[in-house]
C-alpha positions, 0 to 999 in steps of 0.5 A: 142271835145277836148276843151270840154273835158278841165277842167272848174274849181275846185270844193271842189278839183274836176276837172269839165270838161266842157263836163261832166259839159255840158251834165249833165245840159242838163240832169238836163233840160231835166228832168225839162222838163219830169216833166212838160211833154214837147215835148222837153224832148226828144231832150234835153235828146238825146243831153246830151246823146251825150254830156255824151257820147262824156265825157265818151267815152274813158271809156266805156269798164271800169266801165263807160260801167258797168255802162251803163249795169245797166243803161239799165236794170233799164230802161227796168225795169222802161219802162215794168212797173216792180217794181222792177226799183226803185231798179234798180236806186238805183243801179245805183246811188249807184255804179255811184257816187264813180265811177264817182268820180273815173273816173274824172267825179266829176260834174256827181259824183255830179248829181247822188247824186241828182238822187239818192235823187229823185229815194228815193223820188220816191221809197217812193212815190210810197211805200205810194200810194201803200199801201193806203187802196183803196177800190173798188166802185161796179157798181150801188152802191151809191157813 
């Protein structure tokens, strides 16, 4: 583990460790595959979890672990249906970016700026077709 915690390179002078690296392309996949509705989401999902977690675990009782609270809420939000887990992301990638930077995670610094684009994405999707003036068709009505 400790080869994987080594810096990859330097970029805009941010520190890339090979395992934040790593784990967040294995992240960045897995949400390709979500979109497309593979079977394979899950267990790319799940090895970029232990990846990550392997990355951040000498910071889970820090701001990483914070982070890791806020995180759960959103999804618990988001898997109840609530609609509020828009905020909950925006949350999380609000408070994720300076503190990945922080922390010497700068790859998944970079990666949040991305979700966090994708969850405004989605917030103003979801606002739009909220909105639209969908009126019921009764039953027996011509349509």
């Amino acid at each position: 583990m400790n080869s994987l915690n080594s810096e990859a390179f330097t970029l805009f002078g941010q520190h890339i460790l090979w395992s934040d690296m790593i784990g967040n392309l294995f992240g960045l996949a897995a949400l390709a595959l979500g979109w497309r509705r593979s079977l394979w989401t899950w267990p790319v999902q799940f090895l970029a979890g232990l990846i990550l977690f392997g990355a951040f675990f000498g910071h889970l009782t820090g701001s990483a672990g914070k982070q890791a609270v806020v995180m759960v809420v959103a999804m618990y939000a988001q898997a109840r249906g609530m609609v509020e887990f828009w905020f909950a992301w925006l949350l999380v990638d609000l408070v994720g970016v300076p503190l990945n930077f922080a922390n010497g995670y700068a790859f998944s610094g970079f990666v949040y700026v991305i979700y966090g684009a994708l969850v405004l994405w989605g917030m103003r999707d979801w606002w739009l077709r909220s909105r639209k003036d969908a009126r019921p068709v009764l039953e027996g009505a011509p349509a």
